[in-house]
N, C-alpha and C positions, 0 to 999 in steps of 0.2 A: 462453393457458393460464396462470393465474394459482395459482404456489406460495410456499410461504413459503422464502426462503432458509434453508440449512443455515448458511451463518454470511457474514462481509461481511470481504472479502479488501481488501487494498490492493496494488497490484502497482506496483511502482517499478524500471522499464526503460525504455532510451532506444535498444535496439534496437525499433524498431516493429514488424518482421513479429513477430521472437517475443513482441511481449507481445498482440499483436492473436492471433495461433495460441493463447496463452496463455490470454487473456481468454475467447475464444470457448469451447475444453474448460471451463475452469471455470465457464461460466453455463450449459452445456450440463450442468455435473451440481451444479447446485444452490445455487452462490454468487452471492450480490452481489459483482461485481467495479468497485473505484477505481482506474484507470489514471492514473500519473504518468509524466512522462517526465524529469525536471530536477530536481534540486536545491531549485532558486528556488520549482519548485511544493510540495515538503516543507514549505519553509518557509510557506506559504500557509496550508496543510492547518488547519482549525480545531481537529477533534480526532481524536488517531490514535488514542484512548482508544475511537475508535468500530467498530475494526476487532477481529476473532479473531485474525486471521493478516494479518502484514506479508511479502510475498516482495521481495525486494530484490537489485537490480544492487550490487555493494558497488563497482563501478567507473566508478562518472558521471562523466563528463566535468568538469563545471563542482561537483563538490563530493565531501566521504567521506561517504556517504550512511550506511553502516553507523552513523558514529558521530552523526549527527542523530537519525536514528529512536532509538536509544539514549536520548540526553540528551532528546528529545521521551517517552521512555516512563517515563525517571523524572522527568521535571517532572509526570507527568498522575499519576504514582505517592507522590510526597509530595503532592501538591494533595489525595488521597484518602486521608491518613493520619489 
């Protein structure tokens, strides 16, 4: 069955059941969902300019996740000024 996503989520958890539980409801009502699980793959991410909605662990392990996705949304927000 072929729909057009309602919008394109990025989910940044390093507990796996909940973000697999997580992932599944949300493609179940309509999102394209980006599972991360690490820090290291934030830093990968090309563009998080590509997502509606960021939900986010603020407590990884190996990094402050809160404060990257931040400074990744205002680099991609003056890059667009």
């Amino acid at each position: 069955m072929n729909f057009k996503p309602l919008c394109k989520i990025l989910l940044i958890e390093d507990d796996l059941p909940l973000a697999s539980v997580t992932c599944q409801y949300l493609r179940k009502n309509r999102c394209d969902v980006v599972h991360i699980a690490t820090g290291a793959e934030l830093e990968l991410l090309a563009n998080i300019d590509e997502f509606q909605i960021v939900l986010c662990d603020v407590m990884l392990p190996d990094t402050d996740v809160f404060s990257e996705v931040v400074h990744q949304i205002q680099i991609v927000k003056h890059l667009y000024r």
